[in-house]
N, C-alpha and C positions, 0 to 999 in steps of 0.2 A: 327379727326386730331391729330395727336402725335404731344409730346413735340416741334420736331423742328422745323416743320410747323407753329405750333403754336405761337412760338417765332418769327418765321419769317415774317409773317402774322401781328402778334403784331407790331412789330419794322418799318414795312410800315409805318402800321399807324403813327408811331411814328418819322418819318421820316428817319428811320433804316430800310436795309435790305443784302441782301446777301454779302457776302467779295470777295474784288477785287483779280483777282490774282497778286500769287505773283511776278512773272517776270516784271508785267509791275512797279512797286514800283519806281525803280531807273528812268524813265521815266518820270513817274506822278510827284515826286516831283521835277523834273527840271522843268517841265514845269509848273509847279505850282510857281516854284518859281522866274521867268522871267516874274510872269505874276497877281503878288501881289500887286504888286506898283499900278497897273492901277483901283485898289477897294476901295472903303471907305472901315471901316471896319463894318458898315449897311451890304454892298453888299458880303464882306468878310462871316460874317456868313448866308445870305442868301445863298451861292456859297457851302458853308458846308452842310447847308441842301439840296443843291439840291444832291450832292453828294450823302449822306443819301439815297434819294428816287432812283436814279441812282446805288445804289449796291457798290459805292465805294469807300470803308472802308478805305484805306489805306488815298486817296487824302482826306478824310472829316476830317480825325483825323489829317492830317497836319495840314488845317483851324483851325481847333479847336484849338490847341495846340498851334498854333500864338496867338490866342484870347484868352487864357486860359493865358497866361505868361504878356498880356499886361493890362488885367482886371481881370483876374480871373472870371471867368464864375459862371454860378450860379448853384442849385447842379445838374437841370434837366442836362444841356447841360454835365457837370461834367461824370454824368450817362451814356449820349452817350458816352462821348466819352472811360468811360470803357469798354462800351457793343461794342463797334468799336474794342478796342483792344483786348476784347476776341473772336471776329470772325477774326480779322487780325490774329491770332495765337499766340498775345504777353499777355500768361496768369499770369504771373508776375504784367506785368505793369496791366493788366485789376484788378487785385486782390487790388495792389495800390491803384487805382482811386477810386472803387467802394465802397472796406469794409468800411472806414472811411467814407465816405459820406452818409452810407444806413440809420443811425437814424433820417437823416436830412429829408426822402424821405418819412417818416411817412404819410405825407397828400397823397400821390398817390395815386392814384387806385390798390387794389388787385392785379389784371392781372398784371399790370406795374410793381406793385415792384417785383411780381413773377420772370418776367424778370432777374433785376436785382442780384435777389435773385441766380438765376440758373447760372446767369455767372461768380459768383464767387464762386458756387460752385462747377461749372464742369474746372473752371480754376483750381481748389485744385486738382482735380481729375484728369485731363490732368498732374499735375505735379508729378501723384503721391500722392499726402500728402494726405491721404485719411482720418482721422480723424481730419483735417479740414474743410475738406470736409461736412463730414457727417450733421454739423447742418445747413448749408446751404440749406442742398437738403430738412433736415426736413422743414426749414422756408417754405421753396419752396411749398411745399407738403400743408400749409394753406393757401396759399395766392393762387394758379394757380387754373384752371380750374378739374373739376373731371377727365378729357379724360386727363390731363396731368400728374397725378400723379404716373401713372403706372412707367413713366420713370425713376422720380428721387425715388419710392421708392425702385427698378430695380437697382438705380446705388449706394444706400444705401448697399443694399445687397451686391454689388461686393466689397462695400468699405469693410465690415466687415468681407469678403470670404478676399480679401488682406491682413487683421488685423490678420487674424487666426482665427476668434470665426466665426465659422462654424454654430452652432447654431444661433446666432444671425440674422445671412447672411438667413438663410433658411427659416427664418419668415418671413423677407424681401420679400424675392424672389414669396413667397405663396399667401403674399396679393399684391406684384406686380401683380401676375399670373391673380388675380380675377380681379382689372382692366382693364387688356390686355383682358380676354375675354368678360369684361363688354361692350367693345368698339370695340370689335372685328379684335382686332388688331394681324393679325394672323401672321408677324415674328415674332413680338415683342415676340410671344405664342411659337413660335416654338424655338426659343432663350434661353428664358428663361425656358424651359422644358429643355433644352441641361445644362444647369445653376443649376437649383434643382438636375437631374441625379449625377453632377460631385459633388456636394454637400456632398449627399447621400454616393456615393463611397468614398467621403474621410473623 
């Protein structure tokens, strides 16, 4: 199972999973918000988590963020709702929530903070900033599972293919490659051969 799977799979359990689309947003939060008065705020973050399990990011991270301004949530729920805003596509705000709360996250499980760890460093990455990037995806790379490390040390490599140090990127890319065939993950193999090639030529 690759990284995104894997992430995704996680975050079920976690009661996070796939992101709503975006059209329906301007929708969800009307009706959400015609429809807040009628909840304690018990039933308010229960409604959040169902969302969670239902795929949809947009409407969970409203909940949250009501309950987050009128308690301040604590750092798990914190955590969702970074990881909500980095599948919503708000890699900013996900970067926000999360970096400042990650020492607090110390007692988590591995896998979990792996999570955590991956969404802000592929929000660095989504933005560009790629050597802010980079010690995120290394965190990542201790904490996740062995079938997941091919990815982030995969996206190590392109950070340092964008930085210019070519070299660096190609070592990267060598012991990604030996992951990818460890797990038999054959675009991933086919990719990142097209990735060392363009390496090589420049």
């Amino acid at each position: 199972m690759d990284i995104s799977k894997r992430i995704t799979f996680f975050l079920l359990v976690c009661f996070i999973s796939l992101p709503c689309i975006a059209h329906r947003h301007s929708g969800a939060y009307a009706a959400i918000l015609e429809n807040t008065s009628d909840y304690t705020d018990a039933e308010k973050l229960s409604r959040a988590v169902e969302y969670f399990q239902s795929g949809k990011y947009h409407e969970a991270l409203i909940w949250f963020s009501k309950l987050d301004k009128k308690y301040k949530l604590n750092p798990r729920f914190q955590a969702y709702m970074g990881v909500c805003c980095y599948y919503d596509g708000e890699y900013e705000r996900a970067i926000e929530a999360l970096e400042p709360i990650l020492p607090k996250l110390k007692a988590f499980a591995p896998h979990e903070l792996a999570v955590y760890y991956y969404s802000v460093a592929d929000s660095y990455f989504r933005l560009n900033k790629y050597i802010d990037a980079v010690p995120f995806y290394e965190k990542h790379t201790l904490l996740c599972y062995n079938n997941e490390k091919g990815d982030s040390l995969f996206r190590i490599g392109i950070c340092y293919r964008c930085l210019g140090d070519i070299e660096i990127a190609q070592e990267y890319f060598v012991e990604a490659l030996a992951y990818f065939r460890r797990y038999n993950d054959t675009d991933r193999l086919k990719y990142i051969e097209r990735e060392l090639e363009r390496s090589i030529d420049n």
